[in-house]
N, C-alpha and C positions, 0 to 999 in steps of 0.2 A: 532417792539418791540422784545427785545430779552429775551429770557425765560428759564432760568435754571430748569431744575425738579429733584427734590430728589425722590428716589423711593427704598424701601426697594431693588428692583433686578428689570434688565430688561430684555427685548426678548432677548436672544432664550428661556430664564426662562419664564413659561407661569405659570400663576397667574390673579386673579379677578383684583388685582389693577394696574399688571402689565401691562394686557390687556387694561386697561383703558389708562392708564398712555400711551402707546403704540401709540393707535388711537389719543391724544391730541398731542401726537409729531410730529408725520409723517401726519395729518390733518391740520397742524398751518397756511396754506395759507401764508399770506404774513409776519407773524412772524417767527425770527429763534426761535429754538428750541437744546438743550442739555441737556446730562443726568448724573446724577452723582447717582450710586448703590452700593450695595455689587456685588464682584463676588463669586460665590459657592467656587471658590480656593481661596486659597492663595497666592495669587498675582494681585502687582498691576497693570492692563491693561487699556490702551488707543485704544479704537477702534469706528469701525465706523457700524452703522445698517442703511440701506439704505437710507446715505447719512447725516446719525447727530451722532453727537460724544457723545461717552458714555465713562466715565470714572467710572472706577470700580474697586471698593478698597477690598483690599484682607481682607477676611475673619479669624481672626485670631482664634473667638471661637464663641460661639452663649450659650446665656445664655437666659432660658425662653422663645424661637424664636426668640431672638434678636440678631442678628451677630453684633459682637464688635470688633473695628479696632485701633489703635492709629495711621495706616496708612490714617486713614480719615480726619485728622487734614490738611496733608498736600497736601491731593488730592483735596478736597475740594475747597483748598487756591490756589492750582494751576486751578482748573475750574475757580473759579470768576476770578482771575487775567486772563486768558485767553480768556472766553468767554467773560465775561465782560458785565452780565446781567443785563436788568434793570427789572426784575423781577421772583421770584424764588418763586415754586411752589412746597411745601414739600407734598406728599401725606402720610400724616397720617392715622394708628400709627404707626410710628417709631421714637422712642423716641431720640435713642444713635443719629443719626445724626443731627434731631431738636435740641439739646443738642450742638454739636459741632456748628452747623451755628449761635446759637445765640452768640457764640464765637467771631465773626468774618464778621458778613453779614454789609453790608455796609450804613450808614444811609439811604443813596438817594437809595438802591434798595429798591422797593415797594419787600410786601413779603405777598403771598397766601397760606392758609393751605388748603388745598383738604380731608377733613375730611371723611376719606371712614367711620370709626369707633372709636364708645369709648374703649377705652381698658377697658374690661370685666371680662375675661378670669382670666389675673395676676390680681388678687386683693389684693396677697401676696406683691406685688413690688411697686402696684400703689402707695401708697404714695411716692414713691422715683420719680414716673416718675411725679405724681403732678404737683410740681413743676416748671418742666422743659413746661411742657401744658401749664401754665397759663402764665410764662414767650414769650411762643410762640404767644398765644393768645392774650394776651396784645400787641406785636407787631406790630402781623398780621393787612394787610390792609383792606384784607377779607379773607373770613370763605366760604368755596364751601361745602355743605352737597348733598346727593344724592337723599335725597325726604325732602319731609314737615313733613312726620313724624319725621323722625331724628332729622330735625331742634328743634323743638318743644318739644321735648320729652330727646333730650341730655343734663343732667345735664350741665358739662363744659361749655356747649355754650351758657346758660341762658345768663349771663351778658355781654357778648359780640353779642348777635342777630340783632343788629345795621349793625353789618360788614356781617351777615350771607346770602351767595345767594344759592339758590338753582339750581344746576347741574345737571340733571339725566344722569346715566349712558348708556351706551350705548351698544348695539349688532351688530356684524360684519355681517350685512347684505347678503353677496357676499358669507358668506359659507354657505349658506343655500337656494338660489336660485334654482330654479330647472333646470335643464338642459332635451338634450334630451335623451332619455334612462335611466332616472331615476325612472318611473312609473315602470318598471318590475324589478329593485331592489328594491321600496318601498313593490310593491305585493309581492317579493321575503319573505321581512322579514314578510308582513300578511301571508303568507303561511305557514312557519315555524311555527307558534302559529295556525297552525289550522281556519283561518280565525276569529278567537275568538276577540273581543274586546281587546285592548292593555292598560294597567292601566303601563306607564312608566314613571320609577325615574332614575332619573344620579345626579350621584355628589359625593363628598367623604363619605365613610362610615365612620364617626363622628357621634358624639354625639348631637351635635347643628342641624345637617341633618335633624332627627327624621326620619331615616330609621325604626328603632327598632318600631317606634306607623306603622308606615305604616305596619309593617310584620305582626303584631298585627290587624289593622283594617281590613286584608284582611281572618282572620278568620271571619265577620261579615257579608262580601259581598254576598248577595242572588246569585248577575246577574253568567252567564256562562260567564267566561272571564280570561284572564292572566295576571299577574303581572309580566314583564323586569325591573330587576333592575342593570343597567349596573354602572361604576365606583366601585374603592375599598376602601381600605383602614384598619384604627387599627380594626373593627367592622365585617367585612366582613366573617372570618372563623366562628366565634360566631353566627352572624346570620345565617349563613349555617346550624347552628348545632341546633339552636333551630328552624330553621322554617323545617316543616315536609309536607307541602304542597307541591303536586304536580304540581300547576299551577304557583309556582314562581321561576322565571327563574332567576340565577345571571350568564348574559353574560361578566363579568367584563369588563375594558377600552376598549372605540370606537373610532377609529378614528375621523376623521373632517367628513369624507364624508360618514362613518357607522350611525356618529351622526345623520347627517341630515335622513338620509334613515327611523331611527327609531322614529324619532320624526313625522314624514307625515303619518309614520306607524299607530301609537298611536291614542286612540280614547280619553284619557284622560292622561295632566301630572298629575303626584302626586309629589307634592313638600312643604312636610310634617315637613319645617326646625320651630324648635321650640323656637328659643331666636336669643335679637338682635344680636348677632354675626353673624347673616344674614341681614346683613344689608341692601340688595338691593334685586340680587336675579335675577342675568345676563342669569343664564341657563333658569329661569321661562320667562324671554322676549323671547329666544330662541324660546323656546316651543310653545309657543304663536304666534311670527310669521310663524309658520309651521301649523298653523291650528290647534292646539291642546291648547282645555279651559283647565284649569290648577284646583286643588285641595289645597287649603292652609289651614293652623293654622293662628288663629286672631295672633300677635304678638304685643303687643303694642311696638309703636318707630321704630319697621322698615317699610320698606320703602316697602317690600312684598305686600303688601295687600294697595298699591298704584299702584303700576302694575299690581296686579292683582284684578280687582275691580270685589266685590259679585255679584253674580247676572248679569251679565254684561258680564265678559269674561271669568267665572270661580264662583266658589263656593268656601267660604269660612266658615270656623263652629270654635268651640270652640277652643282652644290651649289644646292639648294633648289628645280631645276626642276622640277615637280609633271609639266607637259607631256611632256618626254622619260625621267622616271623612268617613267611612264604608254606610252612607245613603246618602252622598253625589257622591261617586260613582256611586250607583244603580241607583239613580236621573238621571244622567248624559247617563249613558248606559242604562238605560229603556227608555229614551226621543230623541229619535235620532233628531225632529225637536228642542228640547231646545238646544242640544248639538250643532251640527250647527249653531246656529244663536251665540251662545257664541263662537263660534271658529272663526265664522267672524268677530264679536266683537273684537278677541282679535289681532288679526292680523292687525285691524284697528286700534288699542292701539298702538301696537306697531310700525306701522309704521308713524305713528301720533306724538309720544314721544321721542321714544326709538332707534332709528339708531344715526349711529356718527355723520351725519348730525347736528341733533338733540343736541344732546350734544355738539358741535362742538358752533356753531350760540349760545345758550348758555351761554358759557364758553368763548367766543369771547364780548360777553354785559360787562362780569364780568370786562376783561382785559382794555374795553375800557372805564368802569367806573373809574379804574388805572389811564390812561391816561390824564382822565380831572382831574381827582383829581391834579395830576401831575401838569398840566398848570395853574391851577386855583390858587395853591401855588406859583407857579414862578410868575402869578400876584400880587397876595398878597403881596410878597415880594418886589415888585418892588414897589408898592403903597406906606408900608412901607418906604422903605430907600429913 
């Protein structure tokens, strides 16, 4: 089977859906695979990412985070003419190019939306993109959402739940593996903190993050411990300025391999994101397979607090309550045998669910339910005439 994917941007662009998008490419086993994105320039390139063609259309502006091309009209046309897929997997939301393929996509290609998210955010636009949704929707062969919550709780996708399968995402395994001589940089960075308990967040400093309740809940924390809040972003000097604590450290961006070191480190993630614009919640698998029970906000519709189950591999409390996010800590670091058994829990989660593997086998049912559909019409037809 051959398999076009649309993808707002690809690797060397590192991104949650890119990521994803990434692992289903160069994972496809016995299917080919090609990619059709924006490039960050302005200009249109043809190139190759270990071993699959990526064409990428030059970006001429970007309106509301949407890069908009009238160069994608024809690069597009030149992918399908070229590759010549019999199946094309738009990873949604990106409206401008779902827009141009309904253009042009070809009856006989079967067509997969890979629904990371609802568009949320613009609700100023949404009515324009409407449209262009339900026109895809209606299409589409099937509907890939990332948990059961999503499914379930995405407006758009009520009337088409028939086509809906569920995909979870997935975690790059391999960079998080431990090696030898990795124990005395993990002790490295518990040394650094004083041997203290580790309460660590990464991710961008946004608003949807709920960094701002976490700076907040760690005014409530009894236990002796530190808060690592690495990654940055619009929020990042702001919270500097109002948090006045000395036990909260902002080490800004980690590497791959700092990542890992402070995740082993950590005796708790906090991953305190507050609306579906978190839709899954890749760094919280991360976390989890390094031995580290996690801290969440209830979220209704995302897919969070399906990775991360209450009680189980991690604790979960109210959405924005600074109070019990703040006793859920203490719980955690006053209980070292609770904490433990939820960390192995969560590690068994994730490697249970959540590797590419995983998503891989999957996403592979999805393609070969295509398949017989496929044959099962060329019967049809044939019974027909």
């Amino acid at each position: 089977m051959r398999i076009l994917h649309i993808s707002k941007y690809y690797f060397p662009y590192i991104g949650g859906v890119e990521n994803i998008c990434k692992y289903l490419v160069e994972n496809a086993g016995c299917h080919e695979t090609a990619v059709v994105c924006f490039n960050e320039k302005c200009a249109n390139v043809v190139d190759t990412v270990n071993g699959h063609c990526v064409y990428r259309v030059a970006t001429w502006v970007n309106v509301a985070r949407q890069a908009l091309s009238l160069s994608y009209f024809g690069v597009l046309k030149r992918a399908i003419r070229e590759f010549k897929p019999d199946v094309i997997q738009v990873h949604w939301a990106n409206p401008f190019p779902a827009a141009v393929l309904l253009t042009m996509i070809p009856d006989d290609v079967k067509l997969i939306i890979h629904w990371h998210m609802d568009i949320i955010k613009q609700k100023h636009i949404y009515p324009f993109i409407k449209p262009i949704e339900k026109a895809l929707l209606m299409r589409a062969d099937r509907v890939v959402v990332t948990s059961p919550q999503y499914r379930d709780a995405s407006i758009p996708l009520q009337p088409f739940k028939d086509k809906v399968r569920v995909v979870q995402n997935a975690m790059d395994e391999q960079l998080f593996v431990l090696n030898d001589g990795d124990d005395k940089r993990i002790d490295a960075v518990k040394k650094s903190f004083e041997y203290k308990p580790i309460v660590f967040f990464v991710g961008r400093h946004i608003q949807y993050k709920g960094l701002p309740y976490l700076i907040e809940a760690e005014r409530y924390v009894k236990s002796d411990c530190v808060f690592v809040v690495a990654g940055s972003g619009p929020l990042t000097e702001e919270l500097k300025g109002q948090c006045t604590s000395d036990r909260v450290h902002f080490v800004g961006r980690l590497n791959d391999e700092e990542l890992k070191f402070y995740h082993y480190a950590a005796s708790i993630f906090a991953f305190p994101s507050i609306s579906k614009n978190e839709a899954f919640g890749v760094a919280l698998a991360e976390a989890m397979y390094c031995y580290t029970p996690a801290v969440t906000f209830t979220i209704d519709g995302s897919g969070v607090n399906w990775v991360n189950l209450n009680r189980i591999s991690g604790l979960e409390v109210p959405n924005g309550d600074e109070r019990a996010y703040a006793e859920a800590i203490d719980k955690l670091i006053s209980n070292p045998e609770l904490r433990a058994e939820m960390a192995r829990n969560a590690h068994a989660r994730v490697k249970d669910f959540f590797l590419i593997d995983n998503m891989i086998d999957k996403m592979n049912e999805c393609y070969e339910e295509l398949d017989i559909s496929s044959i099962s019409t060329t019967i049809l037809e044939g019974v027909k005439s």
